[in-house]
C-alpha positions as CSV (number, residue, x, y, z in Angstrom):
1,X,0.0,0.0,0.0
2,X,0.9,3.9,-0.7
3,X,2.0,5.9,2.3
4,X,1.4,9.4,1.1
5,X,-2.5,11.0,1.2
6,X,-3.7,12.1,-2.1
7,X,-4.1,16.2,-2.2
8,X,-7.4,16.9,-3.1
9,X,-8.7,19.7,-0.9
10,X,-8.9,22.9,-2.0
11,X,-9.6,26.2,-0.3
12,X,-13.2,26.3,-0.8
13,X,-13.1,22.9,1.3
14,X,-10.8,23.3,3.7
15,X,-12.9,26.6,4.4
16,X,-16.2,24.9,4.8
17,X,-14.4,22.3,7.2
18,X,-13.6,25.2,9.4
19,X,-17.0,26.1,9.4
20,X,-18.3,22.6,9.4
21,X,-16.4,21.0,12.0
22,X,-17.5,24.3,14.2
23,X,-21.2,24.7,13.5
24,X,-22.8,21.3,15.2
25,X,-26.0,22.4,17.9
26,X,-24.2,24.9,20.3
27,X,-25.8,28.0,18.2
28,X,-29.1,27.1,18.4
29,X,-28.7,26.0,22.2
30,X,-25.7,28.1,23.8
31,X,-27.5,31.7,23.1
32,X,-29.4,31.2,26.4
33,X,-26.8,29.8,28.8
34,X,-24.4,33.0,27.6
35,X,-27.3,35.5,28.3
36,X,-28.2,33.9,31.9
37,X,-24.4,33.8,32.7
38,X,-24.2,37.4,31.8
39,X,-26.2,38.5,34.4
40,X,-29.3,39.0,31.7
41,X,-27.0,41.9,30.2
42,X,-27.6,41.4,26.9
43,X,-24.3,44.0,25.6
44,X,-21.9,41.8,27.6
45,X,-23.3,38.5,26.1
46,X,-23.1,40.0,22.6
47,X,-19.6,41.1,24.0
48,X,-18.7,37.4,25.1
49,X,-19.8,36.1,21.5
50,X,-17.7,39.0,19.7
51,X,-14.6,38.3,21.9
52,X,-14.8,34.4,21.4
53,X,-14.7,35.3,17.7
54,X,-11.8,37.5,17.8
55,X,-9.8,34.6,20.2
56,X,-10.9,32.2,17.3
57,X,-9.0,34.1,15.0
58,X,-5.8,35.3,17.1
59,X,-5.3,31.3,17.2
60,X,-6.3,30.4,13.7
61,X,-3.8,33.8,13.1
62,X,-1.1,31.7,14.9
63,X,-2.0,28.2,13.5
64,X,-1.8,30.0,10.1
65,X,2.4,30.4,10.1
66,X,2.7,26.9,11.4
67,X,0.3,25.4,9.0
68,X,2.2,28.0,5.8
69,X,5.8,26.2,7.5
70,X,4.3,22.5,7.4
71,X,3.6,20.2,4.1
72,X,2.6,16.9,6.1
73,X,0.0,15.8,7.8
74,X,-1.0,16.0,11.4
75,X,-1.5,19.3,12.3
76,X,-1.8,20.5,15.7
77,X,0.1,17.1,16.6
78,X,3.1,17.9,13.8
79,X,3.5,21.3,15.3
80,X,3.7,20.2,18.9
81,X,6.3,17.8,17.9
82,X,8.8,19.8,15.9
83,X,8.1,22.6,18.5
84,X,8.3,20.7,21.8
85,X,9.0,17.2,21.0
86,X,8.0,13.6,20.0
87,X,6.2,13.1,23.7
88,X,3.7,15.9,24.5
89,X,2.8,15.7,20.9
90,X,1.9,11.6,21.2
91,X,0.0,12.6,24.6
92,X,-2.1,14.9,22.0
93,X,-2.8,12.5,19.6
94,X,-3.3,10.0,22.4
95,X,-6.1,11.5,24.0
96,X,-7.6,12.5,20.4
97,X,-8.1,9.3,19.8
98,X,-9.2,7.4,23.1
99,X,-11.4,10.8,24.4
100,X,-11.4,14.0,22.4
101,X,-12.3,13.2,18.9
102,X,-13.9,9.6,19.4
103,X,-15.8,11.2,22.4
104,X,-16.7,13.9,20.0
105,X,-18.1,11.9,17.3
106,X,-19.9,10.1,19.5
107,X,-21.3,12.5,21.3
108,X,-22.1,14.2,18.1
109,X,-24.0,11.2,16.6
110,X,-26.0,10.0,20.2
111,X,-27.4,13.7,19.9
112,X,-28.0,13.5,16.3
113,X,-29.9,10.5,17.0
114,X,-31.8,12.6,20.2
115,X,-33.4,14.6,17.6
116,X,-34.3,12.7,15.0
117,X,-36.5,11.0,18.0
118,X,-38.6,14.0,17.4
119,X,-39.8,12.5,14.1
120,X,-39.3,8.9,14.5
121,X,-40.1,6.5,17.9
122,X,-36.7,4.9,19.3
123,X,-36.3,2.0,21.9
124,X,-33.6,2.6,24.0
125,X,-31.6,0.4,22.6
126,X,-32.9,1.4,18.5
127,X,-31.4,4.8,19.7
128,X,-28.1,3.0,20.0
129,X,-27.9,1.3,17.0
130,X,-28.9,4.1,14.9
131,X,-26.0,6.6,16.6
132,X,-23.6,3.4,15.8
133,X,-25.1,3.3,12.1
134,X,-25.0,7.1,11.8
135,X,-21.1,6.5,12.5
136,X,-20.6,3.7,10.3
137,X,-22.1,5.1,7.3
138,X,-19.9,8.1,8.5
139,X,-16.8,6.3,8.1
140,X,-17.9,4.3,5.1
141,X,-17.9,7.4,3.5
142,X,-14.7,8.6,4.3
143,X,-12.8,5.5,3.4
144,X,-14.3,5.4,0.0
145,X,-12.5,8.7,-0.7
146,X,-11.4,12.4,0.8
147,X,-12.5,14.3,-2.3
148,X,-16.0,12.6,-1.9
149,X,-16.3,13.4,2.2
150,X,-15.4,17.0,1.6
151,X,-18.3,17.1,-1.4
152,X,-20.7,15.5,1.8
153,X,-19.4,18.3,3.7
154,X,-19.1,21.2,2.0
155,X,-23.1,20.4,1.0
156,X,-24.0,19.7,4.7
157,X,-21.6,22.8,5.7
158,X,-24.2,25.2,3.4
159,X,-27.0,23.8,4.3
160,X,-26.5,25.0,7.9
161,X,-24.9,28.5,6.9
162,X,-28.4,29.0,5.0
163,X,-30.6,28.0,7.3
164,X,-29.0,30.5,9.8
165,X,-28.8,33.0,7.6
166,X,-32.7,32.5,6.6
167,X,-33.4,31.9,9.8
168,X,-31.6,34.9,11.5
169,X,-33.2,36.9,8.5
170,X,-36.8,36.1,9.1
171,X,-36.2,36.4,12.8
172,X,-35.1,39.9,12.5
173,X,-37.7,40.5,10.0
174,X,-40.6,39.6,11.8
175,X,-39.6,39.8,15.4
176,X,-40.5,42.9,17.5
177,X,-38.4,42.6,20.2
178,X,-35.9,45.0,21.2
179,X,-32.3,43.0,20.4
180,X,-30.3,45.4,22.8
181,X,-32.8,45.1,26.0
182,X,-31.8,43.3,29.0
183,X,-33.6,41.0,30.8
184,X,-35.8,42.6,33.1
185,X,-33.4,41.2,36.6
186,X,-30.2,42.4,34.2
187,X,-27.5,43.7,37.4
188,X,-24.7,45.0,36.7
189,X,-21.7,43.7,34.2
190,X,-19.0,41.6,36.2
191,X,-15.4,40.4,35.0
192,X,-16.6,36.9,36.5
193,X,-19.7,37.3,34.7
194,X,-17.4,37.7,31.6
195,X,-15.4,35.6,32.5
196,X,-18.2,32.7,32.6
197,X,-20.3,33.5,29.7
198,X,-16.9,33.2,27.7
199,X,-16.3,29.8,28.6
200,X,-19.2,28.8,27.0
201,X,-18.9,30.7,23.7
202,X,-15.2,29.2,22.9
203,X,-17.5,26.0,23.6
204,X,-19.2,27.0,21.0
205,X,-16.7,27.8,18.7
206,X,-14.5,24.8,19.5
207,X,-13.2,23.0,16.3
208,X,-11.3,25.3,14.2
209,X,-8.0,24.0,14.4
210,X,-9.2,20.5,12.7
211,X,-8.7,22.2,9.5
212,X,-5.0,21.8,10.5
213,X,-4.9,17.8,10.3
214,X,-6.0,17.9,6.4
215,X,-2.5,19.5,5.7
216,X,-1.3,16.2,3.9
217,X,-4.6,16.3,1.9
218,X,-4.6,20.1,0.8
219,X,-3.5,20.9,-3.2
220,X,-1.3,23.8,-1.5
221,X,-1.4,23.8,2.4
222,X,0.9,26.6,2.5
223,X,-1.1,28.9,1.3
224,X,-4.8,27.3,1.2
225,X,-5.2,26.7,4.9
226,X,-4.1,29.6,6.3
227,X,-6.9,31.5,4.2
228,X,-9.3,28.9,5.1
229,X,-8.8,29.6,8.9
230,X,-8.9,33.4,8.2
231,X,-11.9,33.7,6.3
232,X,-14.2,30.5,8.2
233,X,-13.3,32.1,11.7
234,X,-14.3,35.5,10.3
235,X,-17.6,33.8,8.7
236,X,-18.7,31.9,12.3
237,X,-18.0,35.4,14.3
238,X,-20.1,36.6,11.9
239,X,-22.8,34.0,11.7
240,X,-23.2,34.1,15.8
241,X,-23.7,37.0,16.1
242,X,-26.3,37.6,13.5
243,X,-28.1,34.2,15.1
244,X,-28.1,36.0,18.3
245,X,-29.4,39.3,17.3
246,X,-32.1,37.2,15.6
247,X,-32.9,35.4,18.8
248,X,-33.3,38.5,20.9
249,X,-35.6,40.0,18.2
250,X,-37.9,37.1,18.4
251,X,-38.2,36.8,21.9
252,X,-36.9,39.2,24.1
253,X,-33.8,38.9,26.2
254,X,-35.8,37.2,29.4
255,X,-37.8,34.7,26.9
256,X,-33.6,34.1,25.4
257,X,-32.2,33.6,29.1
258,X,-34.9,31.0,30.0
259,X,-35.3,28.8,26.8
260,X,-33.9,25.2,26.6
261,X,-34.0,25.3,22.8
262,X,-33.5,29.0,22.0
263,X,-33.4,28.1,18.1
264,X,-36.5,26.2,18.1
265,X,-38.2,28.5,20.1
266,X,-37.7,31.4,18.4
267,X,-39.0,30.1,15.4
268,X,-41.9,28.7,16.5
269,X,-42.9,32.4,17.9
270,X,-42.2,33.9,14.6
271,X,-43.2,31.4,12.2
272,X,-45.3,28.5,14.3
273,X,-44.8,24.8,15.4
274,X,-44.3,23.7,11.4
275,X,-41.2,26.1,11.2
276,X,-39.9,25.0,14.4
277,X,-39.6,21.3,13.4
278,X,-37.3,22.6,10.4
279,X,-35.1,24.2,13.1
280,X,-34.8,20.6,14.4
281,X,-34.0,19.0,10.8
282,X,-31.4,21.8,10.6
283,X,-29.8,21.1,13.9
284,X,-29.9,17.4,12.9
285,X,-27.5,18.1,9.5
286,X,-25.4,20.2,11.7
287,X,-24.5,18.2,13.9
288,X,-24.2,15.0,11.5
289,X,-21.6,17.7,9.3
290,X,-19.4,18.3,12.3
291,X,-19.4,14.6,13.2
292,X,-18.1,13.9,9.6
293,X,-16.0,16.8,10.1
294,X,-14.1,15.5,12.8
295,X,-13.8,11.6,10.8
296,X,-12.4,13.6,7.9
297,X,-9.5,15.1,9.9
298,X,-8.8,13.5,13.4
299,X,-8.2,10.4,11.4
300,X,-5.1,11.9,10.2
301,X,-3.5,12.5,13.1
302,X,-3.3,9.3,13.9
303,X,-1.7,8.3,10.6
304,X,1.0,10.4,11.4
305,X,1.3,8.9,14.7
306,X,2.1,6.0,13.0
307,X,4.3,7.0,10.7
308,X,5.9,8.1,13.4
309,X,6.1,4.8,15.0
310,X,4.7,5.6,17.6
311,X,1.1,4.3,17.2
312,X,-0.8,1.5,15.9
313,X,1.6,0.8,12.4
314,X,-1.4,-0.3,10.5
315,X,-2.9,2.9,10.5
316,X,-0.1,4.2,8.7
317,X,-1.2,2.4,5.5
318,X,-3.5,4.4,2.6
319,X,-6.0,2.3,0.5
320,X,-4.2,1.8,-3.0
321,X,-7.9,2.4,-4.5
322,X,-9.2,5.2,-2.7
323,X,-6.1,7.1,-1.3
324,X,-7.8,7.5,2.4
325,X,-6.0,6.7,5.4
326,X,-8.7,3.7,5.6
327,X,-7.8,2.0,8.7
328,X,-7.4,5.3,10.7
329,X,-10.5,5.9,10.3
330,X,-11.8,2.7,10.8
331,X,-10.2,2.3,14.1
332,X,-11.6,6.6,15.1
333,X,-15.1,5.3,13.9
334,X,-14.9,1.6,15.7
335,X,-13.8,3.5,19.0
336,X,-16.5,6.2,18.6
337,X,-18.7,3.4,17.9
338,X,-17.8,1.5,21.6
339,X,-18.5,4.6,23.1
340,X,-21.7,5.8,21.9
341,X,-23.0,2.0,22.2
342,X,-21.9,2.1,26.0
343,X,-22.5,5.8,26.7
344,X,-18.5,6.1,28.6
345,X,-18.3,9.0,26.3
346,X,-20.5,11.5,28.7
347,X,-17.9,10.8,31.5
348,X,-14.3,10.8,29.2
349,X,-15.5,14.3,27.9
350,X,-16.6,15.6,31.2
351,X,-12.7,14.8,32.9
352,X,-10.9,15.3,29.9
353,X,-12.5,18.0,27.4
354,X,-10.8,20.9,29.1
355,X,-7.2,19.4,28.5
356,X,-7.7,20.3,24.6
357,X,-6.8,23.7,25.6
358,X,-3.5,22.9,27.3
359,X,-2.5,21.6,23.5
360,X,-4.1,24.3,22.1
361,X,-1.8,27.0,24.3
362,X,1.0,24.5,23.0
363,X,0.3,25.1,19.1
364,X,0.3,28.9,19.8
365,X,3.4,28.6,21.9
366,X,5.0,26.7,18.9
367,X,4.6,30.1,16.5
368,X,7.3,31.5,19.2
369,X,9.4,28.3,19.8
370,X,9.8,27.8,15.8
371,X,10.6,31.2,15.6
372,X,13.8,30.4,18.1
373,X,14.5,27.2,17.0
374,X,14.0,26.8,12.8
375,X,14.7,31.4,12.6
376,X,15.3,31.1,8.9
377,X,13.1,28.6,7.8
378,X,10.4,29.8,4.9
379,X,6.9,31.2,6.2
380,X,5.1,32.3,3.8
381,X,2.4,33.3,6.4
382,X,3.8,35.4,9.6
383,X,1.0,35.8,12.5
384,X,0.2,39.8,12.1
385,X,1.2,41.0,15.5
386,X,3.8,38.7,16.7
387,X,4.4,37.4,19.5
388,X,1.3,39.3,21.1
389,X,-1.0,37.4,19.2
390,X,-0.1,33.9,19.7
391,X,0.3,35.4,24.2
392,X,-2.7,36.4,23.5
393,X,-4.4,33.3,22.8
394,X,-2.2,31.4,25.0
395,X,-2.7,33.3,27.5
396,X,-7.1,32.8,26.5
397,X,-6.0,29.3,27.3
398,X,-4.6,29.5,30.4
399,X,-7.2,31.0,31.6
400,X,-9.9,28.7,30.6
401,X,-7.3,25.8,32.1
402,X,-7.3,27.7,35.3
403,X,-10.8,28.0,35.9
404,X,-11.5,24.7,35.3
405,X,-9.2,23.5,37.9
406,X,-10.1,25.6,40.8
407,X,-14.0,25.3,40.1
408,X,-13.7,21.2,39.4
409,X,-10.4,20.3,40.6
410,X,-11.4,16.3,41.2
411,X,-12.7,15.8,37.3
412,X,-9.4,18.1,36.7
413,X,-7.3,15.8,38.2
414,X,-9.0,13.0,36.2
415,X,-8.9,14.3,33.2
416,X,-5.0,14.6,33.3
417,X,-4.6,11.4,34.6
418,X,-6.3,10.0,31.9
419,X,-3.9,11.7,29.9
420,X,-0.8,10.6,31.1
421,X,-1.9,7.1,30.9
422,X,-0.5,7.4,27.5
423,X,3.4,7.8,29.1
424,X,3.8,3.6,29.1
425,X,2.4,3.6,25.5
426,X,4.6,6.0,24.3
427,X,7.5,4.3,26.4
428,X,6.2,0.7,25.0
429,X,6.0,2.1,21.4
430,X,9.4,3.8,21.1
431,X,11.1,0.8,22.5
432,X,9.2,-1.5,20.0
433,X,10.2,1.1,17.2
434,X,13.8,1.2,18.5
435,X,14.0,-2.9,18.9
């Protein structure tokens, strides 16, 4: 079998994968939690949502020179290791695979399946099997060919721009709320308040940086995904906000601040209960597109793990016919599978979920150490602002991995000990490699 990825993916792809692998339910859901955190003050929630934008793009800034330095494919996980080293960057990949992305897709599918309950009658156990089938005709898809997932994407990827932009249009249209009002028990705007709401908008806009794992598969990485970062974290800042304006004018902040389903809602007020089941059939393609987002790039991470040598060595291996890392992406769809059948993903995402942004600070902090370490190698993309940009967002990290300590120290603790669970593998796997 080959061992290089075929490079397929152009920017118009890679863009709508930024957008994709971001957009799943937390715009039609988040919205409310934001507003009640906020203290009811709708400028400071609009604030939060503008702020998690601009963060979004100070890293995709900084991911942008790593991504114009690097022609293979991994990523996040390539930049950690020519940065910092063959070990923090397997403890990445490591936890990718066992917890972030598997728990992802997982979690991804169980909820797809949640709402497609609306229209059909599961048994417990039908709900199961069609989140595991969701998943395997995921990954059938993706082994069959890249150029053919990103067409399943990109469609899926516009489908849910639209409906937001319909759907934020008609809101505004039609609603007759004030969007700037507070809720009536609004007090007065807090740095913890801030503070709070903000952890749940970079929730929200969590997934950007999976663009980065394509690199092997883009027709000109150098210069195609650093414009895909640029433009898709522009676009979701963009698209938020909008949403969220069009919320407020359907409802008012205080009907906002105490809705479940903000989305749905808000539609149905506007437009009736027919309209509001659309909202549902849109949510449903969102999330299924950021599901298949995350098969179409985590998957290569781990086939640069094992290139490396320092993962399974199968998963190294392309299909001679379709030119997919095949069995990567059987394995990231198989785990997924295990853990949406058994529902362990629920408890892996709640320990580990916040140690994403420790790897995250890392592949900021690599703009600075490459800068040191490789001075005169060729970037054709240099973050504007250096170095307060990638501090900045490092910094953003920090913060988020601080809070989530002091306020939950025991799933903290957890979650990093589930991480460095992968030290023995990586010890096991480097001495196999060496042998």
């Amino acid at each position: 079998m080959s061992s290089e990825l075929k490079r397929t993916l152009g920017t118009y792809d890679l863009t709508l994968l930024v957008v994709g692998s971001v957009i799943g339910s937390g715009v039609f859901i988040v919205p409310s939690v934001v507003l009640r955190q906020s203290g009811g003050h709708v400028p400071t929630a609009m604030f939060a949502w503008l702020i998690g934008g601009v963060l979004s793009l100070i890293g995709a800034l900084s991911y942008a020179e790593l991504s114009s330095m690097d022609r293979s494919a991994g990523g996040l996980y390539a930049y950690i290791r020519e940065a910092f080293g063959a070990f923090p960057a397997f403890l990445y990949g490591w936890t990718l695979f066992f917890v972030i992305g598997a728990g992802t897709i997982a979690t991804l599918a169980v909820a797809t399946t949640d709402y497609l309950g609306q229209f059909f009658a599961f048994s417990p156990l039908g709900a199961k099997a069609v989140a595991v089938g969701l998943l395997l005709i995921t990954g059938a898809i993706n082994v069959k060919g890249t150029r053919e997932s990103a067409s399943v994407q990109n469609i899926s990827s516009w489908i849910k721009i639209g409906g937001i932009v319909v759907m934020g249009t008609l809101l505004l249209t039609l609603g007759d709320s004030p969007v700037l009002e507070s809720t009536s028990d609004a007090g007065e705007t807090t740095l913890t308040a801030i503070g709070l709401a903000m952890i749940s908008v970079l929730w929200a806009y969590e997934g950007w940086q999976y663009v980065t794992f394509s690199d092997g598969e883009a027709i000109d990485p150098q210069r195609m995904i650093p414009r895909a970062l640029v433009i898709g974290t522009t676009a979701l800042t963009a698209l938020y906000l909008f949403a969220n304006l069009g919320y407020l004018a359907a409802m008012g902040a205080d009907r906002v601040a105490s809705s479940e389903r903000v989305a749905a809602e808000a539609v149905t007020t506007v437009l009736g209960s027919t309209a509001g089941s659309l909202v549902a059939i849109i949510i449903i393609i969102s999330m299924f597109s950021a599901a298949h987002s995350v098969v179409i790039t985590a998957p290569r991470v781990y086939f640069a793990m094992a290139k490396d040598e320092v993962f399974f060595r199968k998963l190294a291996e392309v299909h001679p016919r379709f030119g997919t890392p095949a069995f990567a992406i059987i394995a990231s769809c198989s785990w997924a599978a295990v853990l949406a059948a058994t529902g362990t993903f629920e408890q892996l995402l709640t320990y580990v979920v916040f140690v994403g942004w420790i790897f995250y600070a890392l592949g900021a902090a690599a703009v600075i150490a490459l800068r040191f370490k490789l001075p005169d190698a060729p970037r054709p993309f240099r973050v504007p602002g250096y170095p307060v940009t990638p501090v900045l967002f490092i910094l953003a990290a920090v913060a988020i991995v601080g809070n989530t300590i002091v306020e939950q120290p025991v799933q903290s603790a957890m979650g990093i000990a589930i991480v460095l669970l992968g030290a023995p593998a990586y010890w096991l796997w480097r001495r196999k490699a060496a042998a």
